[in-house]
C-alpha positions in Angstrom: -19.2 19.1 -6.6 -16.7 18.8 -3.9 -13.2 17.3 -4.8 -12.5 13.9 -4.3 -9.3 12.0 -3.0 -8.3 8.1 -3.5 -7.8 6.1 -0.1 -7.2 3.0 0.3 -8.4 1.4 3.7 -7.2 -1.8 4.8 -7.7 -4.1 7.7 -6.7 -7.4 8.6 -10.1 -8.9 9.0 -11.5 -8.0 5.6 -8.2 -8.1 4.0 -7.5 -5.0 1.6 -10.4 -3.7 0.7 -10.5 -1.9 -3.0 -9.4 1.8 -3.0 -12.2 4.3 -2.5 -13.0 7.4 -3.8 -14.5 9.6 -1.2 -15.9 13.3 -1.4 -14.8 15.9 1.1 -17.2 14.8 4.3 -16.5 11.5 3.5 -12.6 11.9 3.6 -12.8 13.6 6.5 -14.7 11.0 8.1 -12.8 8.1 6.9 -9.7 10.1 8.7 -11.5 8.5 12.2 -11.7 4.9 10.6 -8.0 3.8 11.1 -6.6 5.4 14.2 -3.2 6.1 15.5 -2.4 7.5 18.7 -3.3 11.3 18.6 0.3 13.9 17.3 1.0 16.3 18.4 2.0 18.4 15.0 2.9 22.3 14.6 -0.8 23.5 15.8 0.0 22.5 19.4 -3.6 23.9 20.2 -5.1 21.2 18.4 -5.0 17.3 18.6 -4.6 15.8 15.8 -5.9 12.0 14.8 -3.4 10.9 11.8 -3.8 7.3 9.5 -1.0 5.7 8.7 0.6 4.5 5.2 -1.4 7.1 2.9 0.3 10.0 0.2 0.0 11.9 3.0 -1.7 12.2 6.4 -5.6 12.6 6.8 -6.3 13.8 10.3 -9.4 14.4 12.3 -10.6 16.4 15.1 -12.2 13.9 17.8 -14.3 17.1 18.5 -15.9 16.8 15.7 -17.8 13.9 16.3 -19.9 11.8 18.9 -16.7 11.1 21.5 -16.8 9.1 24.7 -14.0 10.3 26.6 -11.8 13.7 26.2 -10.8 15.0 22.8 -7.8 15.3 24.1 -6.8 11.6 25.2 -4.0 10.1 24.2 -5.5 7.4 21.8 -8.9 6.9 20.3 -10.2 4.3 18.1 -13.7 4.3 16.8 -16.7 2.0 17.2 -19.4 1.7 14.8 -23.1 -0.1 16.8 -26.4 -0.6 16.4 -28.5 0.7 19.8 -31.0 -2.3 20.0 -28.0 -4.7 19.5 -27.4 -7.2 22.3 -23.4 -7.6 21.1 -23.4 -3.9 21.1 -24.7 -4.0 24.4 -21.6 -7.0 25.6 -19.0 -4.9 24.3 -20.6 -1.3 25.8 -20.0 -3.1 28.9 -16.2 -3.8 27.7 -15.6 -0.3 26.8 -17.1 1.1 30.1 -14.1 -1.4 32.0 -11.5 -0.2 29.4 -12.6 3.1 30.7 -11.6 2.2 34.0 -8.8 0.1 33.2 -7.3 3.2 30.9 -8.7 6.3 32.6 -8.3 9.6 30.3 -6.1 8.2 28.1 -8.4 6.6 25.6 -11.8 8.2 23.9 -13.9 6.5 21.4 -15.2 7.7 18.7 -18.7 6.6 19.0 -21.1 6.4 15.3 -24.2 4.5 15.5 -25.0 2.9 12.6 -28.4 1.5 12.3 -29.4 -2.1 11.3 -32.8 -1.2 10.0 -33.5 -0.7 6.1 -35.7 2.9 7.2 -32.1 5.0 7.2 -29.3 2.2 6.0 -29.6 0.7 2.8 -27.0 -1.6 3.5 -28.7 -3.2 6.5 -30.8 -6.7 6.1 -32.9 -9.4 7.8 -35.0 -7.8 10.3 -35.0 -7.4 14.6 -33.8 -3.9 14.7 -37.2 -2.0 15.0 -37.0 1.8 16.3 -33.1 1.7 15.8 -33.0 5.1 13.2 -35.0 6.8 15.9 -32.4 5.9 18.6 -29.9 7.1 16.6 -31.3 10.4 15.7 -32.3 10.2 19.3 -28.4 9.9 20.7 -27.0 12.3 18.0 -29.9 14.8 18.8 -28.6 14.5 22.5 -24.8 15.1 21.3 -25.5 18.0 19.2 -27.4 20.4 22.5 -25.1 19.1 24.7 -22.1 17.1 24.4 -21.2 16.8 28.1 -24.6 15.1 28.1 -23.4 12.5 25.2 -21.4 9.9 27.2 -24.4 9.4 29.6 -27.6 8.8 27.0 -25.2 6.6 25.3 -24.4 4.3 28.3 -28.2 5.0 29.5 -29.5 3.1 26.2 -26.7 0.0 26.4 -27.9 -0.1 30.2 -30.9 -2.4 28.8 -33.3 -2.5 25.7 -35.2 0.8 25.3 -38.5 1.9 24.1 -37.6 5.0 21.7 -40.8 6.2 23.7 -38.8 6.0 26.9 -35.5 7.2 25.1 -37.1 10.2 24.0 -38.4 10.9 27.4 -34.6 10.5 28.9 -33.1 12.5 26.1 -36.0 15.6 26.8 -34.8 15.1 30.7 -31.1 15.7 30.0 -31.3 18.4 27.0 -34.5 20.1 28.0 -37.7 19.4 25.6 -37.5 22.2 23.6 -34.2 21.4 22.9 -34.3 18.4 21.8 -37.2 18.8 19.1 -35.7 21.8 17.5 -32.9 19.2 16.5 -35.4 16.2 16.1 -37.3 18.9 13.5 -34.1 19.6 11.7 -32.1 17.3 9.1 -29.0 17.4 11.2 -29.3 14.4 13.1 -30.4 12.3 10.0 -27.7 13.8 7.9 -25.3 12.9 10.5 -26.4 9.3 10.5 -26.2 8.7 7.0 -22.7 9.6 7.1 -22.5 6.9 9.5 -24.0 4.6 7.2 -22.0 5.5 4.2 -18.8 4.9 6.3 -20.3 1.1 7.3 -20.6 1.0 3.6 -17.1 1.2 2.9 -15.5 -0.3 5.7 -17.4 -3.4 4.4 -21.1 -3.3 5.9 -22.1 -6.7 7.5 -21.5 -7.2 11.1 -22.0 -5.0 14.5 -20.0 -3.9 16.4 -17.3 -2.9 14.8 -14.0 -1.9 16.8 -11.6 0.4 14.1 -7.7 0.6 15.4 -4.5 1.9 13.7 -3.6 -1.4 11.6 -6.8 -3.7 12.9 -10.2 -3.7 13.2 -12.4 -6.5 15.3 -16.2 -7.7 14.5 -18.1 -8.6 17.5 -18.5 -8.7 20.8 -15.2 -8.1 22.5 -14.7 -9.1 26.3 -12.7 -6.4 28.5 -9.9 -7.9 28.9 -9.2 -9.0 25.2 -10.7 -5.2 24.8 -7.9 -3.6 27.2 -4.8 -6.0 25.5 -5.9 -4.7 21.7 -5.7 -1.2 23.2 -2.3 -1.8 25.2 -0.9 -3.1 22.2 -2.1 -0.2 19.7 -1.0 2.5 22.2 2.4 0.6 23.1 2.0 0.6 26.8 1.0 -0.8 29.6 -2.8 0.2 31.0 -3.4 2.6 33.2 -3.8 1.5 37.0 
């Protein structure tokens, strides 16, 4: 049994939310929940992601998980969205401007969560058909090829998808042998319930969800309000 830590995560939307006790992989994924402009510490070879206002700092390497943008940018926050959602598809559109607006200074930590009951126990009503299989699908892509990440993603917020016709894009990128040695493993599942459990504690409900340093916002999100949350978190003006 791995140890477990107490965290508490709070966010002005929810208010405080009750501490939670996390295992290992969850604590280390929960480090990518409240975001801080990335530190440089005494490992200058590695960027660091730190939360604020616990016993001590939880960091997180961006590398480690599904990332639009460079590992190395100066801030990243995370989203957590649901591929067959239309507001996940509005605010795509606002994270591709932020993009330009910011340039490689921001990344996003990028964790599809789901809203169908087949792989997230937390999700109800209905609408969300094929959404676990565009998951595994995105996370299958990340895991052959990360370089080839950033484009499935913004290829299946482009417009609804078929997972018939996602599969056939993610085979083109990744190469179809590929691709089913990690649609045959657990990995991409695995990885996906992580996401789930994290949706979990961060209060479930609502998609998107954008996670900052000391906020986090539900719903669609237009660019511009998009591009003033992150000026304000990194304490800057954007990028030109």
């Amino acid at each position: 049994e791995p140890p477990t830590a107490q965290r508490r995560l709070w966010s002005p939307v929810s208010q405080a939310l009750s501490p939670l006790v996390l295992s290992a992989n969850l604590r280390s994924a929960l480090s990518s929940l409240l975001l801080s402009p990335l530190v440089e510490e005494d490992e200058p070879e590695k960027r660091k992601v730190t939360i604020p206002g616990t016993e001590k700092p939880i960091r997180l390497d961006p590398a480690d998980w599904p990332l639009l943008g460079s590992p190395q940018a100066k801030f990243i926050f995370v989203e957590m969205f649901d591929y067959t959602c239309p507001y996940c598809r509005d605010t795509n559109k606002s994270i591709r401007g932020a993009f330009e607006r910011f340039g490689d200074d921001i990344a996003v930590i990028a964790l599809p969560v789901p809203l169908e009951r087949e792989c997230n126990r937390a999700a109800s009503g209905s609408g969300h058909a094929g959404s676990c299989e565009l998951s595994r699908l995105a996370i299958a892509v990340w895991r052959c090829d990360r370089g080839k990440f950033q484009q499935y993603h913004d290829w299946l917020f482009d417009r609804t998808r078929t997972v018939a016709a996602a599969r056939r894009q993610a085979e083109d990128l990744v190469g179809r042998d590929s691709l089913r040695a990690q649609m045959d493993s657990p990995a991409p599942g695995k990885q996906i319930g992580w996401h789930v459990e994290l949706y979990i504690k961060v209060g479930s409900g609502t998609v998107p969800k954008l996670l900052f340093s000391g906020s986090s916002v539900v719903g669609a999100v237009q660019k511009e309000a998009l591009c003033s949350m992150i000026s304000r978190e990194m304490g800057q003006t954007p990028a030109k």
